[in-house]
C-alpha positions as CSV (number, residue, x, y, z in Angstrom):
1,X,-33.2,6.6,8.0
2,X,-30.9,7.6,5.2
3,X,-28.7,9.1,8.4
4,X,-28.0,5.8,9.6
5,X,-26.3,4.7,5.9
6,X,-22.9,4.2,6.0
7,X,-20.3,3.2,3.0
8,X,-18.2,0.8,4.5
9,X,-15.8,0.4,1.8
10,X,-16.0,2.9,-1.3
11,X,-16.6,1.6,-4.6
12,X,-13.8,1.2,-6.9
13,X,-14.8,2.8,-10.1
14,X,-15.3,0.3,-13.2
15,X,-14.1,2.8,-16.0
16,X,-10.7,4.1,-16.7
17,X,-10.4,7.3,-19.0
18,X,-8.1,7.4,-21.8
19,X,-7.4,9.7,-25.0
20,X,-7.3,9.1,-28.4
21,X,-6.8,10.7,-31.3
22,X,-8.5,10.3,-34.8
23,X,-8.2,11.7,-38.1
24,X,-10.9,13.7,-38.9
25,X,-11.8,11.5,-41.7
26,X,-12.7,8.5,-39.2
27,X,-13.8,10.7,-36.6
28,X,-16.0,12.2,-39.8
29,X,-17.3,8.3,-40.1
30,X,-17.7,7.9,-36.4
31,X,-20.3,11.3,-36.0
32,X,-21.9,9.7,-39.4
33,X,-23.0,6.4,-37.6
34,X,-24.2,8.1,-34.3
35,X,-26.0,10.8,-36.7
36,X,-27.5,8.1,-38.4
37,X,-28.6,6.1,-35.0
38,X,-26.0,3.0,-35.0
39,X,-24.1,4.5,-31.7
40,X,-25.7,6.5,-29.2
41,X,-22.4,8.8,-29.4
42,X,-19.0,8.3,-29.8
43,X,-18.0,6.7,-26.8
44,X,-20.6,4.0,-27.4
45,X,-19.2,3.8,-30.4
46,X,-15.7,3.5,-29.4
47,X,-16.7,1.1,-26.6
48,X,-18.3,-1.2,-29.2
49,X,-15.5,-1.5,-31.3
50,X,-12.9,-2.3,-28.7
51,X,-15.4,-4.8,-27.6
52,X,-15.0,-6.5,-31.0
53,X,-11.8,-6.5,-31.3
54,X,-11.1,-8.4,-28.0
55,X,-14.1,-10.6,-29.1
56,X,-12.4,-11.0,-32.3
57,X,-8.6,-12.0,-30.7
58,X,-10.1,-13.8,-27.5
59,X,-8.4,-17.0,-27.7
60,X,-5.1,-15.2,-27.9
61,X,-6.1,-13.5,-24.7
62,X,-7.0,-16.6,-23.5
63,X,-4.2,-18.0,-23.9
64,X,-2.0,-15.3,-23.0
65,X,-3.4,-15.0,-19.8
66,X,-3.2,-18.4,-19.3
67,X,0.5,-18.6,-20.0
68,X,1.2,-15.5,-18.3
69,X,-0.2,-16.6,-14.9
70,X,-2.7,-13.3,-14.8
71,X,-5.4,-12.6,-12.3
72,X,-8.3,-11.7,-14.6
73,X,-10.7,-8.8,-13.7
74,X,-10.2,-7.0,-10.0
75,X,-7.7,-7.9,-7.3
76,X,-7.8,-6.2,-4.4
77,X,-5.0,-6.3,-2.0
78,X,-6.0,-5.7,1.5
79,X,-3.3,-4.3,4.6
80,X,-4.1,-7.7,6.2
81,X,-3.2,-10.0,3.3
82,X,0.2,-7.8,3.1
83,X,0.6,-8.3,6.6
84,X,-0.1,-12.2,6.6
85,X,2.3,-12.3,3.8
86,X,5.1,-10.9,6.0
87,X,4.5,-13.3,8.5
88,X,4.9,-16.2,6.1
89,X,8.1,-15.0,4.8
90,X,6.6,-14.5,1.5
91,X,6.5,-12.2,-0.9
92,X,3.7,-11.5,-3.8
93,X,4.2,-11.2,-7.1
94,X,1.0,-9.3,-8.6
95,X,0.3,-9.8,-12.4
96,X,-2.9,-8.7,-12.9
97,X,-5.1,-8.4,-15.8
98,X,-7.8,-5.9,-15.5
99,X,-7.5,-3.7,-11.5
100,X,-5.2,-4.0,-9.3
101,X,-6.0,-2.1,-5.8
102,X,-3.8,-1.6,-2.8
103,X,-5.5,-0.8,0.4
104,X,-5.3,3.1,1.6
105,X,-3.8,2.0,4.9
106,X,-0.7,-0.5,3.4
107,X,2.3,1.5,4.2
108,X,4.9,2.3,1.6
109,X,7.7,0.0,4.1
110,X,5.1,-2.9,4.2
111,X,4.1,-3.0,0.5
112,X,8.0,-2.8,-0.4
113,X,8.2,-5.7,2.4
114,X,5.5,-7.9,0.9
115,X,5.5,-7.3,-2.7
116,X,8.4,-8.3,-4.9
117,X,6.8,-7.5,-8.7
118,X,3.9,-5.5,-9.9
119,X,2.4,-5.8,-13.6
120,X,-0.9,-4.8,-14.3
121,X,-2.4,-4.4,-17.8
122,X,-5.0,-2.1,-17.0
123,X,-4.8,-0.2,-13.7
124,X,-3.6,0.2,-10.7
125,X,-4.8,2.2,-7.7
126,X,-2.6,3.0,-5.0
127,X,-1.2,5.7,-2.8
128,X,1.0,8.0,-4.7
129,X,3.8,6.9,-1.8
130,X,3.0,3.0,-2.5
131,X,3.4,3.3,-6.3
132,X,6.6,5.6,-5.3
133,X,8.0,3.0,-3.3
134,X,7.6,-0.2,-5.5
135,X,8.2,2.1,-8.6
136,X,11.6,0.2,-9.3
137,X,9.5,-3.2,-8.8
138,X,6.6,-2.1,-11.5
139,X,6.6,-3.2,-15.2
């Protein structure tokens, strides 16, 4: 039976990786509260604290987002919205909070037809040749 599963559309992962660094003083304080059972390890630990903070400033996000016409969480951009775009004479302007995807099979000449502005605060996934191509339209 498990022959006959098939993914129709791969899952967009719901992490991004990134790289700090600490002084060994706080990185010292951050091995002390996973030692002593307050954090499974550091990256729960880590995790938890940027939690806070964003819990701590999130009527400013709020509002932010509000006032900066964001698309909170994941946006995904298919060939088929690009293309129905086109055909209305429009183009997009994508402001995204969170992950922005473009489709695998937009073009780089279709995505430079459709969308006039990119700004994402978080990520976006693309083609190497579609971020290429609306490099001089990304903030």
């Amino acid at each position: 039976m498990g022959d006959n599963v098939r993914e129709l559309r791969p899952k967009a992962p719901d992490t991004e990786k990134i790289t700090i660094n600490l002084g060994f003083v706080d990185l010292g304080h951050v091995d002390l509260m996973v030692q002593e059972g307050f954090y499974s390890n550091r990256s729960d630990f880590i995790r938890t604290a940027i939690r806070n903070q964003l819990e701590r400033h999130a009527d400013v996000v709020r509002q932010s987002t509000a006032r900066k016409s964001l698309d909170l969480g994941l946006r995904n951009y298919t060939r088929e919205d690009l293309e129905a775009t086109r055909r209305a004479g429009q183009m997009l302007q994508i402001n995204v909070l969170g992950l922005a995807t473009i489709a695998q099979d937009v073009t780089p000449d279709l995505a430079r037809a459709t969308i006039a502005s990119v700004s994402v605060l978080g990520a976006l996934h693309a083609t190497p040749a579609v971020k290429a191509a609306l490099a001089d339209r990304t903030r």
